[in-house]
C-alpha angles and dihedrals in degrees: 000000000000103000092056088058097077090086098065102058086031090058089038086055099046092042091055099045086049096045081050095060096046099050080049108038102028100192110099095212085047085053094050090053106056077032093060090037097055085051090053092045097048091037093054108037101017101053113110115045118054122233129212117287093008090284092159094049092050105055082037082073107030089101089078091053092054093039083051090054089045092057106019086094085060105042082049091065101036107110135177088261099057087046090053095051093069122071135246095265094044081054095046089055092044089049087042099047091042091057095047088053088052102040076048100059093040095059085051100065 
């Protein structure tokens, strides 16, 4: 049961240093950047030790919070209908790049 508990004060963490960034930067694509900046950084030079509370993890991953706020508007207004407009080989390349950017990023981290 403890070990599982890393996650709670790890996602807290993430979640306050990112609402931090939007109420002072404002752009999302300027959010994504240091977002995506502070991940880099703490996945290349903090790696190896933990630090209290799961800090490193969670700036590791601070950069799919940001990349959720950057197309959470759109996701919002996606509906069925705008899906079913496109056909089946429109569908097929947006299935097949979205699963290289995440086995991208995956591989990444």
């Amino acid at each position: 049961m403890v070990a599982a508990m890393w996650f709670l004060p790890c996602m807290f963490f993430a979640s306050v240093v990112y609402k931090i960034l939007v109420t002072v930067l404002k752009k999302q694509s300027v959010i994504v950047a240091v977002c995506f900046a502070i991940s880099a950084v703490f996945k290349l030079w903090f790696e190896d030790p933990v630090y209290i509370f799961s800090v490193n993890q969670g700036l590791k991953y601070l950069i799919y919070i940001a990349l959720g706020g950057l197309l959470s508007p759109y996701i919002k207004n996606m509906n069925n209908d705008s899906w079913a407009k496109l056909n089946s080989r429109q569908r097929a390349v947006l299935i097949f790049i979205f699963t290289l950017v995440c086995g991208y990023i995956a591989v990444l981290y």
